[in-house]
LOKEDO-953602 format. One record per residue: x, y, z of N, C-alpha, C in turn; residue number from 1. Coordinates in steps of 0.1 Angstrom, whole numbers, padded with zeros to 4 digits. Layout:
R   n_u   n_v   n_w  ca_u  ca_v  ca_w   c_u   c_v   c_w   k
R     X     Y     Z     X     Y     Z     X     Y     Z NUM
...
END
This chain:
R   n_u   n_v   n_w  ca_u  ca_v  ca_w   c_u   c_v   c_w   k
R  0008 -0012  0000  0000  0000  0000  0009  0012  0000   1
R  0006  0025 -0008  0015  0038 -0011  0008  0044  0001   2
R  0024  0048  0011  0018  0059  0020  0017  0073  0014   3
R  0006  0083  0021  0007  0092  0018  0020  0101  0024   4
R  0023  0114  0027  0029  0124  0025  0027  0134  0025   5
R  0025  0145  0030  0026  0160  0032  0039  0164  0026   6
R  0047  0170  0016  0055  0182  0015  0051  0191  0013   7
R  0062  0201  0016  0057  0221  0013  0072  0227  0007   8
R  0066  0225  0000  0079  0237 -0007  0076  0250 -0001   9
R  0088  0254  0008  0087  0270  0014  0094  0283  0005  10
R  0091  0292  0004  0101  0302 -0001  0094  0316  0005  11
R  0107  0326  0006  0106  0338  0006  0103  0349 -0009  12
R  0106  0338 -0017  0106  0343 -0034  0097  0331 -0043  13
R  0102  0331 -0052  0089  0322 -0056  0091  0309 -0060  14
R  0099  0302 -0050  0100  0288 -0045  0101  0277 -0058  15
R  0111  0286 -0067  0111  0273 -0075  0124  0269 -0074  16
R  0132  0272 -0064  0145  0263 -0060  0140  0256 -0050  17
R  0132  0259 -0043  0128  0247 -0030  0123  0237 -0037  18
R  0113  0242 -0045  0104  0228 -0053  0119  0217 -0065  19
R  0123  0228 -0069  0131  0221 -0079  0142  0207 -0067  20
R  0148  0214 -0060  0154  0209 -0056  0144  0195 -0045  21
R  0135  0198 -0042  0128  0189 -0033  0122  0178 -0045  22
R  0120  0181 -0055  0113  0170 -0064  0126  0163 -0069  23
R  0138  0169 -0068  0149  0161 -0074  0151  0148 -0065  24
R  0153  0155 -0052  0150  0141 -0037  0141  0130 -0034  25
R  0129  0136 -0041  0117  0125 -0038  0120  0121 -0051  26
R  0124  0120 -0062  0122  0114 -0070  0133  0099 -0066  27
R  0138  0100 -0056  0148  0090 -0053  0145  0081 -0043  28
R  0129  0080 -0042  0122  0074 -0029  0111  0069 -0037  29
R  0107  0054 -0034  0093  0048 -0043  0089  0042 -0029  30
R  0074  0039 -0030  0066  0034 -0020  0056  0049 -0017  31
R  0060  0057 -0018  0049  0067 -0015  0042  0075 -0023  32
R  0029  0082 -0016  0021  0091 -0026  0028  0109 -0019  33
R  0036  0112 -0027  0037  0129 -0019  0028  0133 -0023  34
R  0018  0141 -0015  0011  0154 -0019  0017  0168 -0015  35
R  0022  0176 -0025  0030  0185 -0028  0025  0200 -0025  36
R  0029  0209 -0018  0018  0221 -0022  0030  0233 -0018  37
R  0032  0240 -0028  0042  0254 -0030  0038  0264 -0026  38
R  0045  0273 -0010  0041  0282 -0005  0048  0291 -0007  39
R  0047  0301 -0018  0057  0311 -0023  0053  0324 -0011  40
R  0063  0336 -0013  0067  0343 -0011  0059  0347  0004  41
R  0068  0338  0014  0063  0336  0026  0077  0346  0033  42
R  0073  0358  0035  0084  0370  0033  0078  0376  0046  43
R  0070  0374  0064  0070  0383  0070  0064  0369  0082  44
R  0064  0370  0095  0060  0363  0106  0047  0361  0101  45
R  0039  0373  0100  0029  0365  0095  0017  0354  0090  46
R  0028  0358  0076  0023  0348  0065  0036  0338  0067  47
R  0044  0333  0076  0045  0320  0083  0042  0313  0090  48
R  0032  0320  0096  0027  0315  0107  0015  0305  0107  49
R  0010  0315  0091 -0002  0310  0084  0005  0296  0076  50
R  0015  0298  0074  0020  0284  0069  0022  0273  0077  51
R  0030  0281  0091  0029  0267  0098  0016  0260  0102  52
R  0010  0271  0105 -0005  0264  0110 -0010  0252  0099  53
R -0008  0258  0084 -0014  0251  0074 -0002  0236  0074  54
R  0009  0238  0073  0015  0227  0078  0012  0215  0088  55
R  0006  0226  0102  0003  0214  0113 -0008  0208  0107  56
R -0017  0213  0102 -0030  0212  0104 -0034  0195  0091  57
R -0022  0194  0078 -0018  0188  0073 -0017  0173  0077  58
R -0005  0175  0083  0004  0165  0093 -0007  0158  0105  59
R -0019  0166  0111 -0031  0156  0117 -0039  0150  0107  60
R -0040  0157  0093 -0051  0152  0089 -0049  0136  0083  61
R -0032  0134  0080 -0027  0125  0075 -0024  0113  0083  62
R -0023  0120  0099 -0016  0114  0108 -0001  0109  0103  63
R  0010  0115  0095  0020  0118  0096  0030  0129  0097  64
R  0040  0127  0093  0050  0144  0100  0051  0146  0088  65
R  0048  0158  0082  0049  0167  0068  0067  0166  0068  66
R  0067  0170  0055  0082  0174  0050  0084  0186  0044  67
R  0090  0198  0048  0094  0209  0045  0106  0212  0034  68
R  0109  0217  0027  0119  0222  0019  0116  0235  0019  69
R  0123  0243  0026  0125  0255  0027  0136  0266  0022  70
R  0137  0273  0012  0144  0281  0013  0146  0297  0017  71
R  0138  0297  0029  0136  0310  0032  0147  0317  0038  72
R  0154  0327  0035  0170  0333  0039  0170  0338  0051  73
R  0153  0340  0061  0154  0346  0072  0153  0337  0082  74
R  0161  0334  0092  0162  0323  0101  0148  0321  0110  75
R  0148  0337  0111  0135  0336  0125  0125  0331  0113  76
R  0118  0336  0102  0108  0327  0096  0107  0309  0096  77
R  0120  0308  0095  0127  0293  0097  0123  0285  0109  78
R  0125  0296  0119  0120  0290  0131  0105  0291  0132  79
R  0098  0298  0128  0082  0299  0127  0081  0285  0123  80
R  0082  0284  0113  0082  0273  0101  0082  0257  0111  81
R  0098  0257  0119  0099  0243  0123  0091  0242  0137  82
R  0079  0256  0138  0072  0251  0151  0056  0242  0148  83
R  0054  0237  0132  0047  0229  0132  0048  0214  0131  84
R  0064  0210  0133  0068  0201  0143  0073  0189  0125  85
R  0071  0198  0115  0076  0189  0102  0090  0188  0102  86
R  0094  0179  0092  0107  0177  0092  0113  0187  0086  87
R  0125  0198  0089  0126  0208  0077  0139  0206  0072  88
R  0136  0209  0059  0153  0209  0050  0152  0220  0044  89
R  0163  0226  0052  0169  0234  0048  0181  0234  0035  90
R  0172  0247  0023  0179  0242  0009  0196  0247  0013  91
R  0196  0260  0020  0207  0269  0016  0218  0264  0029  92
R  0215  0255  0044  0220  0254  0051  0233  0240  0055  93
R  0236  0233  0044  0245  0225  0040  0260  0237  0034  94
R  0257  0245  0027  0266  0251  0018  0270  0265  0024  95
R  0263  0265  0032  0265  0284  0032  0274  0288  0047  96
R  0276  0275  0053  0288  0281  0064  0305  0276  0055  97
R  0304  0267  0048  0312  0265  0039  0321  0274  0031  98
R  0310  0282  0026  0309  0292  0015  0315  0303  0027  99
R  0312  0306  0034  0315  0319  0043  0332  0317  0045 100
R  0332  0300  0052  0351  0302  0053  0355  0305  0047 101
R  0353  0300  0033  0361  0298  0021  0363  0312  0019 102
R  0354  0324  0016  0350  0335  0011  0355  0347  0022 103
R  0350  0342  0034  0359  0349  0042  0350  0359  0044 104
R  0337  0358  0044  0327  0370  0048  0315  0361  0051 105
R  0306  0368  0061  0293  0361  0063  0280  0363  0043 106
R  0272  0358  0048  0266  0356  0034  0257  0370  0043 107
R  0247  0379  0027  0237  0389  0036  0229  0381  0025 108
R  0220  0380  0033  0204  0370  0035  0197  0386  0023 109
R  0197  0383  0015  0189  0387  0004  0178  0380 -0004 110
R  0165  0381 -0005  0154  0377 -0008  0150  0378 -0026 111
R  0145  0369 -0031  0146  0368 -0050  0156  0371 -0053 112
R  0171  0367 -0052  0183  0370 -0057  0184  0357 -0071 113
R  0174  0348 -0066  0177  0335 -0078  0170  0332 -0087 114
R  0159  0340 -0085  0147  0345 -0096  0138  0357 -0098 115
R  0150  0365 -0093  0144  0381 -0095  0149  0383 -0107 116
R  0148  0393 -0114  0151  0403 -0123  0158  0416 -0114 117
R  0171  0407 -0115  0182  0415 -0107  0190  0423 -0118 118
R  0190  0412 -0127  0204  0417 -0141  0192  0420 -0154 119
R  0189  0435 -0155  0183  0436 -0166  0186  0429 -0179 120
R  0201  0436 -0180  0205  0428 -0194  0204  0415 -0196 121
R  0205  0405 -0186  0202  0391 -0185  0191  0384 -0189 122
R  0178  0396 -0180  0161  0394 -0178  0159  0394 -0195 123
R  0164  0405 -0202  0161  0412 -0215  0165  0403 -0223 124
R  0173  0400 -0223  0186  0385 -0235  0171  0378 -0231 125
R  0170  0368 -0221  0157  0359 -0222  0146  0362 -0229 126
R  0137  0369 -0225  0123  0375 -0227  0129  0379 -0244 127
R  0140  0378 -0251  0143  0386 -0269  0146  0369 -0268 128
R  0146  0361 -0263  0149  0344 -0273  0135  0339 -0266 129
R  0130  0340 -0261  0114  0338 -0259  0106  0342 -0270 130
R  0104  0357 -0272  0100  0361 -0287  0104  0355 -0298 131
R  0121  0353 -0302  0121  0346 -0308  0120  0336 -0312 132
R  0113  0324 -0304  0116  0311 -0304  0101  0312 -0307 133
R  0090  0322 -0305  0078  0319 -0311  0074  0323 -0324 134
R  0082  0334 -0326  0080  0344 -0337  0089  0329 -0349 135
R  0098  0325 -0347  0102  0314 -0358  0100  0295 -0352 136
R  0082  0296 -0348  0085  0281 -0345  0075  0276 -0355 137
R  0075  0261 -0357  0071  0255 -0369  0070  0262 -0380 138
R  0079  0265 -0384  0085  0270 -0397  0080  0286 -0403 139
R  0076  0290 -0393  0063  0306 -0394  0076  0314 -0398 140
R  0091  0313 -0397  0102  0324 -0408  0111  0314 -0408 141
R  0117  0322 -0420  0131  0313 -0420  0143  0321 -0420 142
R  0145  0333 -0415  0157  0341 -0413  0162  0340 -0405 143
R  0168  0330 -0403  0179  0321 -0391  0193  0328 -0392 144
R  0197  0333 -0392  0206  0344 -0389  0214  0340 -0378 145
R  0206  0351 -0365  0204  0352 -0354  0200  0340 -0345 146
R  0194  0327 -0351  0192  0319 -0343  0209  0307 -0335 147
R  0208  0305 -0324  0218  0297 -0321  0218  0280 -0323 148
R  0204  0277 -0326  0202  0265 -0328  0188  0261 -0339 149
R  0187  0253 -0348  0177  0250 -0353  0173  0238 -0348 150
R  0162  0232 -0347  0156  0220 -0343  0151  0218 -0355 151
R  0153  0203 -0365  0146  0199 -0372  0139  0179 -0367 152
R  0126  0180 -0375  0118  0170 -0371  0105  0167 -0376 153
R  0103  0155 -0376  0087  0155 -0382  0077  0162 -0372 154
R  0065  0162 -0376  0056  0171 -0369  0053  0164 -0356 155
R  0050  0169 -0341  0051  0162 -0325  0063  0155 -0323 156
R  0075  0159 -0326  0087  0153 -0321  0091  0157 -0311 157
R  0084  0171 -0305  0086  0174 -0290  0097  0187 -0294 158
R  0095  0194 -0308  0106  0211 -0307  0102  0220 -0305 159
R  0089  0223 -0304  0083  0237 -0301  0085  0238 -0282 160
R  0083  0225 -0273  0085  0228 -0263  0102  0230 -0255 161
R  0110  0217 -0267  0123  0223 -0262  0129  0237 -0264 162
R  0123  0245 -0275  0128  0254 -0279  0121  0269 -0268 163
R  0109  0264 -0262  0104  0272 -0255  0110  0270 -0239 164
R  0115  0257 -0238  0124  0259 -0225  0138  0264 -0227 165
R  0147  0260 -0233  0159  0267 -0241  0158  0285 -0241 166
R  0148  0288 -0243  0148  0298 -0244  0146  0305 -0231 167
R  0138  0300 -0223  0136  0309 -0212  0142  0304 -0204 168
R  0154  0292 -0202  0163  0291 -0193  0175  0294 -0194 169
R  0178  0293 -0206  0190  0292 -0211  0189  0308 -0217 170
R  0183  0315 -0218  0184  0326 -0231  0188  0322 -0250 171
R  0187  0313 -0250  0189  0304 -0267  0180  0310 -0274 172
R  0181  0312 -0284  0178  0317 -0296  0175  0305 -0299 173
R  0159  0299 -0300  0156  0288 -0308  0150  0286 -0319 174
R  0149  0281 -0335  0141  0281 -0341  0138  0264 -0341 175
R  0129  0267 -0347  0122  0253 -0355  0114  0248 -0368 176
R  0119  0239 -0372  0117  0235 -0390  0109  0220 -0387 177
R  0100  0224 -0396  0092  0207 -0394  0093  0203 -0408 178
R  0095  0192 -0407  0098  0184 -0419  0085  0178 -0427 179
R  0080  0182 -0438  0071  0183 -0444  0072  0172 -0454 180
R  0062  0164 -0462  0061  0152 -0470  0069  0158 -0484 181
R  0070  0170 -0486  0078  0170 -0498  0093  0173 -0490 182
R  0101  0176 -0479  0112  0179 -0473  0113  0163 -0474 183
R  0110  0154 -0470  0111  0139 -0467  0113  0130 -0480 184
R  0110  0137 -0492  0109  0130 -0502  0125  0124 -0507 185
R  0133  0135 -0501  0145  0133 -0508  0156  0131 -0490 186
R  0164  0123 -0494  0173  0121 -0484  0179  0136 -0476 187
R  0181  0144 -0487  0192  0158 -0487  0182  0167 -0474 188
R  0188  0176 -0470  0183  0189 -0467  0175  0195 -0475 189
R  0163  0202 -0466  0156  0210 -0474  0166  0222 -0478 190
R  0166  0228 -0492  0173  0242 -0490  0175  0256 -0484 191
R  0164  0257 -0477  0164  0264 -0470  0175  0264 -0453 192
R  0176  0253 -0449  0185  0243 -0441  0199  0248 -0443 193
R  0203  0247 -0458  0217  0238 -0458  0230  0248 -0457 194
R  0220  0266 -0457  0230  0274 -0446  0234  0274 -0434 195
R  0230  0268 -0430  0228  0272 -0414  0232  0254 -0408 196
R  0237  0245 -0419  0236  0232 -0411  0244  0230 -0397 197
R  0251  0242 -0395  0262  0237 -0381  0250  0240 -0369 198
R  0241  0247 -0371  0228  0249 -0360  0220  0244 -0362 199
R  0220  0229 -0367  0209  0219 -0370  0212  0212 -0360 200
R  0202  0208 -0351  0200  0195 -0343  0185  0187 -0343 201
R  0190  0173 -0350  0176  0163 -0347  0169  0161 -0341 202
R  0160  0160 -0340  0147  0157 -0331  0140  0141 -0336 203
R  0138  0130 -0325  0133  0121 -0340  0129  0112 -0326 204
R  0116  0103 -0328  0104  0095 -0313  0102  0083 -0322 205
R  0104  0074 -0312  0097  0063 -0318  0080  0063 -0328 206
R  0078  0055 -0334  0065  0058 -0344  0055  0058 -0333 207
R  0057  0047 -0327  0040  0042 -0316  0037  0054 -0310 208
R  0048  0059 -0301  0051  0072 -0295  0038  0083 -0304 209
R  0049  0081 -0315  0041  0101 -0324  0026  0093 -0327 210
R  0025  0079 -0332  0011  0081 -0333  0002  0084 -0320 211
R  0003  0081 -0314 -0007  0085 -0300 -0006  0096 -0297 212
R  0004  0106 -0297  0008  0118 -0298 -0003  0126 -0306 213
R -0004  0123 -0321 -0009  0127 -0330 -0024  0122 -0330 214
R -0024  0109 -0321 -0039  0108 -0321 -0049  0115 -0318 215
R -0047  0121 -0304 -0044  0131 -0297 -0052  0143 -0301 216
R -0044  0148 -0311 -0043  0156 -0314 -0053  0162 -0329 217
R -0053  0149 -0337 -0064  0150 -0351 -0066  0132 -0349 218
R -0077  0127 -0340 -0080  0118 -0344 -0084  0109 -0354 219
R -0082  0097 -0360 -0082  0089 -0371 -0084  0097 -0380 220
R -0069  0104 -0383 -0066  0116 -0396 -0058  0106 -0402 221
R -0053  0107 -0416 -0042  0098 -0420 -0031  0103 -0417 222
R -0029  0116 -0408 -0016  0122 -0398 -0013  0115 -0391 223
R -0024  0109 -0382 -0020  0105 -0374 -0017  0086 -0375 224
R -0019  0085 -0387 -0023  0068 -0387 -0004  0063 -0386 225
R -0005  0050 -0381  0009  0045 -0374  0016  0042 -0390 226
R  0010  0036 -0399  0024  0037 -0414  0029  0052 -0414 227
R  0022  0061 -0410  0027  0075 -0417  0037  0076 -0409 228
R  0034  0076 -0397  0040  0080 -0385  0053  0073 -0388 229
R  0053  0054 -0389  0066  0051 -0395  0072  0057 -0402 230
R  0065  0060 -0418  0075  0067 -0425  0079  0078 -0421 231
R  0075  0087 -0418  0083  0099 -0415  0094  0098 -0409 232
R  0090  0092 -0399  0105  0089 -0387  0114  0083 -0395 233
R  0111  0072 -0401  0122  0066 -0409  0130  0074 -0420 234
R  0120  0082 -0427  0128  0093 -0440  0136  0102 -0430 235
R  0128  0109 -0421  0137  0119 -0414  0148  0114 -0410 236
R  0154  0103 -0403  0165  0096 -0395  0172  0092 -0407 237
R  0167  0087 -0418  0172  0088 -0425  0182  0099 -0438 238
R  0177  0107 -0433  0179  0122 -0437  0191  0123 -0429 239
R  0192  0124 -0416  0197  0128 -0408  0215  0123 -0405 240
R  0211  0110 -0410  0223  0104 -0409  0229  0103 -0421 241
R  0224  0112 -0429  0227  0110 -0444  0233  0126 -0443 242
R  0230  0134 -0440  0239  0147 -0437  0248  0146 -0427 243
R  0244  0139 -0420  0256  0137 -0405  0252  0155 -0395 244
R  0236  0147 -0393  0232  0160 -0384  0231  0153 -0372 245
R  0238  0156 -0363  0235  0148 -0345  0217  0153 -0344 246
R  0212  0140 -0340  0200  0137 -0338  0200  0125 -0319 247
R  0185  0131 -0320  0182  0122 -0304  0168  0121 -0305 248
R  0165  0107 -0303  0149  0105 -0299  0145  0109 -0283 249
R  0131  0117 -0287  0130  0123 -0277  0118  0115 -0271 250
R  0113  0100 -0271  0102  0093 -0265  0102  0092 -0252 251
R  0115  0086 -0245  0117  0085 -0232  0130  0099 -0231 252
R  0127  0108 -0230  0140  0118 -0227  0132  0126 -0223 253
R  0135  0135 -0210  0126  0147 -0207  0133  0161 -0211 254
R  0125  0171 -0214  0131  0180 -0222  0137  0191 -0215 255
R  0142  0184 -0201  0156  0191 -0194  0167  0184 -0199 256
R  0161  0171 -0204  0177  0160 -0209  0178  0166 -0223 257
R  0169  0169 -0229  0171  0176 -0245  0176  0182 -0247 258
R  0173  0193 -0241  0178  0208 -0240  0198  0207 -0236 259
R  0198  0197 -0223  0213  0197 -0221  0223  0192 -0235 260
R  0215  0183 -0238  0221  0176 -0249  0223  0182 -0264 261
R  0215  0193 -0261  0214  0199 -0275  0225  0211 -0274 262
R  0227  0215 -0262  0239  0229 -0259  0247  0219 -0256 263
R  0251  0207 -0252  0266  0199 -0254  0269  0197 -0266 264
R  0263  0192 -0279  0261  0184 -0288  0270  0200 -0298 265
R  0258  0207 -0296  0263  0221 -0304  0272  0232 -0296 266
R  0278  0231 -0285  0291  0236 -0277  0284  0253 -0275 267
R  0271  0249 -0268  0266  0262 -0266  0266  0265 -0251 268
R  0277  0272 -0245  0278  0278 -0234  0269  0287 -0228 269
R  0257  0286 -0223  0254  0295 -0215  0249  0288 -0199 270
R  0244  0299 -0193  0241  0298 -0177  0231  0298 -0176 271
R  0226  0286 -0167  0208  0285 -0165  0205  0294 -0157 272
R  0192  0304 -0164  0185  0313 -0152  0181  0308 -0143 273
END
């Protein structure tokens, strides 16, 4: 039988390091049901108080001890927090007396430093490869210029969403090219492509995969029927390895693994927001 579970993602900002980091942990525990619930910008006594309560009140209904992941920078909130008797993990308190030796200064407890819009120029570069990555996806321009990566693929290969995470984590300039029944006809690159081939990266899913995908999507269409779905995949991959464009099936891959793979693959250095 799956026990249940209380977690709380805490933050003083908007808790997507506590969550991020707390879902990385549970993901390394089976037998249980977590029920999850993100308490963002928990920033005064307060509205902690109102958390812990909501915490206690949790932990009876379950009859077990909630689990906290907290990254709130202010200690005394901290202590609000651990008076509803949950287990708390603390994200920042493994590293940050460490960091002090080393550094040789205490840390100052500053609040949205990890997902504020601290660095305009930074905020700005993102939100211009976000536009971009919509303004050129499934093939709506083709003045790839400016783009750092192209994604080519048959249609539901999973690029409109990698290029929309790429873009808002990474700041990447993404486009996207779908591969169309006359592009597929011939082994080669479409021409439009074969400037730009060093910013080509494959996209390519098992058939069973895209047809369910596609079923989905335009029920018993001949889009979506499983021969088509074979062929494509098979002309595209076949294309692909016929130009020698690095390609990755994206069926079982999640599109944090895509995205890494796609700035290793193409030696695109940047820094996750």
């Amino acid at each position: 039988m799956t026990s249940i579970r209380p977690v709380f993602y805490i933050s003083d900002g908007t808790g997507i390091t506590a969550e991020t980091i707390g879902h990385s942990l549970l993901t390394q525990f089976s037998g249980f049901q977590f029920l999850t619930d993100r308490l963002a910008f928990v920033d005064d006594a307060e509205k902690a108080r109102e958390a812990r309560d909501r915490i206690r009140a949790s932990g009876e209904q379950h009859g077990v001890r909630p689990i906290v992941v907290n990254s709130c920078v202010d200690v005394q909130l901290s202590m609000i927090l651990a008076e509803s008797g949950a287990l708390m993990l603390d994200v920042f308190a493994p590293f940050i007396e460490p960091l002090e030796r080393e550094l040789e200064q205490p840390r100052q407890a500053r609040v949205g430093q990890a997902h504020g819009m601290v660095d305009f120029e930074t905020y700005h570069r993102r939100i211009n490869a976000m536009n971009y990555s919509l303004t050129h996806d499934d093939g709506m321009a083709f003045d790839y210029e400016e783009a750092d990566v192209i994604l080519v693929g048959v249609s539901r290969a999973g690029k409109t969403p990698t290029c929309v995470y790429l873009a808002l984590h990474y700041g990447v300039k993404a486009a996207n090219y779908p591969l169309t029944d006359g592009d597929l006809e011939s082994e080669r690159l479409p021409p439009r492509l074969k400037a730009w081939r060093r910013k080509l990266f494959g996209l390519t899913i098992d058939p069973e995969r895209l047809q369910q995908i596609r079923q989905e999507r335009r029920p018993d269409s001949r889009y979506a029927r499983l021969e088509t779905c074979r062929r494509e995949v098979q002309a595209a991959e076949a294309m692909f390895r016929m130009e020698r464009i690095p390609m990755l099936s994206t069926t079982h891959t999640s599109i944090e693994e895509i995205s890494g793979k796609v700035l290793s693959t193409l030696g695109l250095q940047r820094e996750m927001f």
